[in-house]
VODRENVEX-313427 format. One record per residue: x, y, z of N, C-alpha, C in turn; residue in three letters. Coordinates in pm, whole numbers, padded with zeros to 5 digits, always signed. Example, Ala and Ser with C-alpha at 12.3 -4.5 7.8 and 13.67 -1.06 7.14 Angstrom:
VODRENVEX-313427
+01319-00569+00780+01230-00450+00780+01320-00330+00780Ala/+01285-00225+00708+01367-00106+00714+01290+00003+00787Ser/
//
This chain:
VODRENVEX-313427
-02612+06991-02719-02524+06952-02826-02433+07070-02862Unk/-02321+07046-02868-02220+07147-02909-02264+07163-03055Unk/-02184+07324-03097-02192+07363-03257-02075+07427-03229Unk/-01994+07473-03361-01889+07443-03425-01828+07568-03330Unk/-01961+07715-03314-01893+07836-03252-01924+07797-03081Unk/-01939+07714-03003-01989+07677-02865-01834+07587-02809Unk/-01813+07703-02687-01701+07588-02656-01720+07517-02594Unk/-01669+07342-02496-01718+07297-02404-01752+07384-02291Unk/-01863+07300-02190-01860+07377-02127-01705+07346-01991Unk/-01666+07211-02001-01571+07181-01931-01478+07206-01968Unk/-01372+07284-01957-01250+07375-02064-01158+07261-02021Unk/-01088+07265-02126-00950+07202-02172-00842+07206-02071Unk/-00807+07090-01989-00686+07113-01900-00770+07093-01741Unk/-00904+07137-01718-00950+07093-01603-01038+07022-01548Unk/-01063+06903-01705-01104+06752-01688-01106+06730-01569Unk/-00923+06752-01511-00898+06649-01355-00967+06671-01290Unk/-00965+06794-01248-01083+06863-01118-01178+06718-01079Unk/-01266+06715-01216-01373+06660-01205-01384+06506-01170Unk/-01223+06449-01179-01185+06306-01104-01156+06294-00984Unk/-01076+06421-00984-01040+06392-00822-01042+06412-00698Unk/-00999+06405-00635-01090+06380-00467-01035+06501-00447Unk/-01072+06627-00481-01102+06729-00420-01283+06770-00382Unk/-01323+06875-00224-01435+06837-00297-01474+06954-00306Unk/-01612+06981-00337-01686+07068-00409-01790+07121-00333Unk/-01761+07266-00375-01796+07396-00235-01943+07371-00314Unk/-02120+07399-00284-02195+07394-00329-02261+07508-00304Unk/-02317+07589-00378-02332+07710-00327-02510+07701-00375Unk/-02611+07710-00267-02740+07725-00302-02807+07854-00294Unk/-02965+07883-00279-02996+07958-00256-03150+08021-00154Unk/-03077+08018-00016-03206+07988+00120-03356+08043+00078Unk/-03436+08023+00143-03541+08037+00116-03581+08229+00130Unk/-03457+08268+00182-03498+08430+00209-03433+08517+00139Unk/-03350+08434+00033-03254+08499-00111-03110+08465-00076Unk/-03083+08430+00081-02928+08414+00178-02897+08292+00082Unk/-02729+08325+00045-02697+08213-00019-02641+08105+00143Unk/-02620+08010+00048-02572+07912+00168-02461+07847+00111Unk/-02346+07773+00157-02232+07725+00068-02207+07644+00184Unk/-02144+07498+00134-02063+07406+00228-01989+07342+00082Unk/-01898+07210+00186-01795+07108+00074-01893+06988+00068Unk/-01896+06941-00030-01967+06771-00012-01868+06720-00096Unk/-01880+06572-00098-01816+06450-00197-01900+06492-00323Unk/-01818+06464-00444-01890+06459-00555-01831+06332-00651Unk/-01935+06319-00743-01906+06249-00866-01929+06288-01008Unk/-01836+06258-01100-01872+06343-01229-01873+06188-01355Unk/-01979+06221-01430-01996+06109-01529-01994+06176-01665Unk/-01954+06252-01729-01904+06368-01820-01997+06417-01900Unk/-02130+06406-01779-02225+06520-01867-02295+06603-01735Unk/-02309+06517-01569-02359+06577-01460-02230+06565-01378Unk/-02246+06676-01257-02200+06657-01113-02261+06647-01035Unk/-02299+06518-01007-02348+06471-00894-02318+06453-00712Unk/-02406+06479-00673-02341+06448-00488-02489+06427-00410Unk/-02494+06351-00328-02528+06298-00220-02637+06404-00128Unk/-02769+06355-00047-02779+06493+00032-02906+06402+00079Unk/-02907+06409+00247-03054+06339+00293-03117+06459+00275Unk/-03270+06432+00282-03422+06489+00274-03404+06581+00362Unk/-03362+06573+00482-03349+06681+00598-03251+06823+00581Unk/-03190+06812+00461-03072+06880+00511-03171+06988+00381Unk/-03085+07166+00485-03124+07263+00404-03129+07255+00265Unk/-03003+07260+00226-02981+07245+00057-03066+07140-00008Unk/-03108+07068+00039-03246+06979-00060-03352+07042-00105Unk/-03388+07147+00025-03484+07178+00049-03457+07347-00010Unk/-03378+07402-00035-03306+07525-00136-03295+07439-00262Unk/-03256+07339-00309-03289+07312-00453-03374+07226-00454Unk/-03468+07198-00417-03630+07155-00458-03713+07293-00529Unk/-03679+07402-00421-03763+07535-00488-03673+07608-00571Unk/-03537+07643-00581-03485+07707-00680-03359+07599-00737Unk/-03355+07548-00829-03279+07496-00876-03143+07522-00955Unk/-03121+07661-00907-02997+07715-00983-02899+07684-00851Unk/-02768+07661-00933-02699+07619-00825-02476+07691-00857Unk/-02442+07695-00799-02328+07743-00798-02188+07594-00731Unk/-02095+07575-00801-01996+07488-00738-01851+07515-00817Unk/-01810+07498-00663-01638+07540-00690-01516+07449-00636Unk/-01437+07404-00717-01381+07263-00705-01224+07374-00669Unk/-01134+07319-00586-01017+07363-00601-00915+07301-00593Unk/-00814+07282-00641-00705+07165-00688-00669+07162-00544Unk/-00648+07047-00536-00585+06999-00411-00436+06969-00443Unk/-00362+06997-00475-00241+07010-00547-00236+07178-00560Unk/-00291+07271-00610-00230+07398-00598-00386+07486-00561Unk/-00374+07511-00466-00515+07634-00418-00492+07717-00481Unk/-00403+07744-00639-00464+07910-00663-00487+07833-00822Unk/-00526+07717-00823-00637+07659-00944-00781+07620-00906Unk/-00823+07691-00958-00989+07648-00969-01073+07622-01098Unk/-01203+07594-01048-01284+07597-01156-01410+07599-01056Unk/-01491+07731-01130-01624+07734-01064-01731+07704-01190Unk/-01844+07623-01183-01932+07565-01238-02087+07639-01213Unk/-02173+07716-01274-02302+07712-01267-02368+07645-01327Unk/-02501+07636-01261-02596+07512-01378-02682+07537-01289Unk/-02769+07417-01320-02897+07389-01297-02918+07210-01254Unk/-02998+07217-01126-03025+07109-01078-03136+07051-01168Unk/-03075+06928-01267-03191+06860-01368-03333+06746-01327Unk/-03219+06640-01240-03310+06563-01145-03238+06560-01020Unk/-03339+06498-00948-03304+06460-00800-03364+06293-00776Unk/-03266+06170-00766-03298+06027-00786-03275+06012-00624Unk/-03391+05902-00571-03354+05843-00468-03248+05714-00455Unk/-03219+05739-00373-03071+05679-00303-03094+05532-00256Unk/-03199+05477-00229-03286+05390-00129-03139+05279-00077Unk/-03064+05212-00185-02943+05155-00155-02860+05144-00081Unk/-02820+05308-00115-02703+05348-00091-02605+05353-00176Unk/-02620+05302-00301-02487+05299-00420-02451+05403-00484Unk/-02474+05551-00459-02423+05626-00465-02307+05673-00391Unk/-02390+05688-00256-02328+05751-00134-02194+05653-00107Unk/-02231+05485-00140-02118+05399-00109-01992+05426-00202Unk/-02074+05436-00312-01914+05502-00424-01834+05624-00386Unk/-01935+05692-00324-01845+05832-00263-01744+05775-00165Unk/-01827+05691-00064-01732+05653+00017-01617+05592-00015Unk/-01589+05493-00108-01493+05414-00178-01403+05547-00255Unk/-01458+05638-00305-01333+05717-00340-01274+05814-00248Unk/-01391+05878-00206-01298+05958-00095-01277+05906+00030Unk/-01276+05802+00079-01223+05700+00189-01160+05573+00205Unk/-01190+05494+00095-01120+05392+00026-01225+05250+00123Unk/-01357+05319+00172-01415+05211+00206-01557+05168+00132Unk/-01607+05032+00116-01729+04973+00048-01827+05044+00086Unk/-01834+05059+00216-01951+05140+00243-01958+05248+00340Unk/-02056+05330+00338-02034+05456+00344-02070+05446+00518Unk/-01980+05523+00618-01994+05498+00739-02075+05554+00858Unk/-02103+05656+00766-02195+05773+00878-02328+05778+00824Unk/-02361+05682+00774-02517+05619+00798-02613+05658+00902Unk/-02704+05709+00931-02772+05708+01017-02904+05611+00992Unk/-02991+05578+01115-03087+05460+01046-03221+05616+01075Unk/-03301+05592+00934-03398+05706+00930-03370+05756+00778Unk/-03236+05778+00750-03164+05903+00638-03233+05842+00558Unk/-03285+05920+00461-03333+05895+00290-03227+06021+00245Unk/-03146+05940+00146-03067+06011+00097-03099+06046-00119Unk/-03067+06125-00138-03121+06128-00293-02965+06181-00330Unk/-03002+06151-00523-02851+06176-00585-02951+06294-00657Unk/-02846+06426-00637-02850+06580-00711-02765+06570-00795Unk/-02820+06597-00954-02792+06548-01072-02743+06732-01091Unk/-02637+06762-01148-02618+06905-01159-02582+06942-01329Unk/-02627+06988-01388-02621+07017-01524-02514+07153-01536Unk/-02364+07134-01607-02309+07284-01629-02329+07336-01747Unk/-02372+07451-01728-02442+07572-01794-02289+07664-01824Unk/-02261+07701-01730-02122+07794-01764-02045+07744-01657Unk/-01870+07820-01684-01790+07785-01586-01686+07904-01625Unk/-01599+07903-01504-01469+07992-01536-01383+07939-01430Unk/-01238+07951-01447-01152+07878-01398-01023+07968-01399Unk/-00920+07987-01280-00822+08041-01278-00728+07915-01254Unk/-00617+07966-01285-00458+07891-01276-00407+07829-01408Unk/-00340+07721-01356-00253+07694-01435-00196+07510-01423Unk/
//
């Protein structure tokens, strides 16, 4: 809950980031302290950033045991605007559907369902809580 001296943690002016189909660098932390970073699809519901991730893949398995997490969105319209996000991974929901992963697909592809399916994947939704942020540009 905000108080009167607490600013958001999503600053004023880079709402968009968090709509649009840019995507979002995820920065974890390997099991030997090595950070690890890639882009995934994301979604924002204006309290988590959420994204997509089967059981197999490293980063599940880097935020199952440490749940601090790092992400950096960059305007796809001007690369010298950003906004980088820390937090904390709150939950992790299974996917069993697919109606996550399919909404990703529908925004960042413009299709119903998501295409690179494999048959096996258990996919879960990483619920990301922001804690702090800082942001350059304009």
């Amino acid at each position: 809950m905000e108080t009167q001296n607490q600013r958001p943690i999503i600053p004023e002016g880079y709402e968009d980031l968090l709509e649009s189909t840019a995507l979002v660098h995820v920065a974890t932390i390997g099991p030997h302290g090595e950070p690890q970073n890639n882009p995934v699809w994301f979604g924002w519901d204006g309290e988590h950033v959420k994204f997509s991730q089967t059981k197999t893949r490293q980063k599940y398995r880097n935020l199952n045991r440490e749940p601090r997490i790092a992400l950096s969105i960059v305007d796809p319209e001007n690369p010298y605007r950003y906004m980088e996000i820390r937090g904390e991974v709150t939950r992790i929901e299974e996917d069993p559907d697919l109606d996550f992963i399919n909404s990703m697909a529908k925004k960042y592809l413009g299709l119903d369902k998501y295409p690179y399916h494999q048959p096996g994947d258990e996919r879960v939704i990483i619920f990301v809580r922001p804690e702090h942020t800082t942001q350059m540009g304009a």
